[in-house]
C-alpha positions as CSV (number, residue, x, y, z in Angstrom):
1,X,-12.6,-12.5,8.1
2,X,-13.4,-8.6,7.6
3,X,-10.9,-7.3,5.2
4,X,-11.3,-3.4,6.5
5,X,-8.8,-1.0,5.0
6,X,-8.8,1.8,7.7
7,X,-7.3,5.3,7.1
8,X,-5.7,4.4,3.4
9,X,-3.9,7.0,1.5
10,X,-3.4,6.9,-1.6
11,X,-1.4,8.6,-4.8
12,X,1.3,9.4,-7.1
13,X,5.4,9.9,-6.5
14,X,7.2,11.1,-9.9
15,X,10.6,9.0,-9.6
16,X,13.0,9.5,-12.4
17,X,10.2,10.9,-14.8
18,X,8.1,8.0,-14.0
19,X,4.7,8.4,-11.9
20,X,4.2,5.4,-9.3
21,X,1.3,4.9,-7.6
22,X,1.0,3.6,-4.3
23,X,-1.0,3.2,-1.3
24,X,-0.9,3.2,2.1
25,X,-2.7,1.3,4.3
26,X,-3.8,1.8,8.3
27,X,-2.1,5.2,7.4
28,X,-2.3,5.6,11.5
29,X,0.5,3.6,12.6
30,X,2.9,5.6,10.2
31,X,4.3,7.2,13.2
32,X,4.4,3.8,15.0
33,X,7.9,1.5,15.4
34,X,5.8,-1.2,13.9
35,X,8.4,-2.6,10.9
36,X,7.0,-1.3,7.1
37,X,5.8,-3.9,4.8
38,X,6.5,-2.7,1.3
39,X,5.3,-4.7,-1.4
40,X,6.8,-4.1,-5.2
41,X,5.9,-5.3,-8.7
42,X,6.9,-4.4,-11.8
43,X,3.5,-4.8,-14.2
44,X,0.8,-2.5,-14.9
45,X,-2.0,-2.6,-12.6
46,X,0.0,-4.0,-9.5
47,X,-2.1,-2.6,-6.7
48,X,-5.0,-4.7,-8.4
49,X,-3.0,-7.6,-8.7
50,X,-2.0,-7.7,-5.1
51,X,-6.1,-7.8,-4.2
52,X,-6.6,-8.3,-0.4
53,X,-3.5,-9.7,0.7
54,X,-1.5,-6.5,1.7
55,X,-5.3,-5.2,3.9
56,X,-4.7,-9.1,5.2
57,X,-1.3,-9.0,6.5
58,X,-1.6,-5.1,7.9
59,X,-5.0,-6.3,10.4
């Protein structure tokens, strides 16, 4: 299975003096009434911890 991550964006929100980084992937269907996945964890490093599965369950 091709795990392609099409139109991602990517960056920083400040929330409560804290920077969060996210990303968003398939960026095209923002503007969609597909339902939002949002997937949360509270470590250091998160995006890499999540690896593929998010790009997975957007295709």
């Amino acid at each position: 299975m091709d795990n392609i991550i099409k139109n991602k964006i990517s960056g920083y929100v400040k929330i409560e003096a804290k920077n969060i980084y996210y990303e968003i992937i398939n960026s095209e269907q923002l503007n969609s009434t597909d339902k939002l996945l949002i997937f949360l964890h509270e470590g250091l490093g998160s995006v890499a911890q999540w690896k593929d599965f998010p790009v997975l369950i957007s295709n």
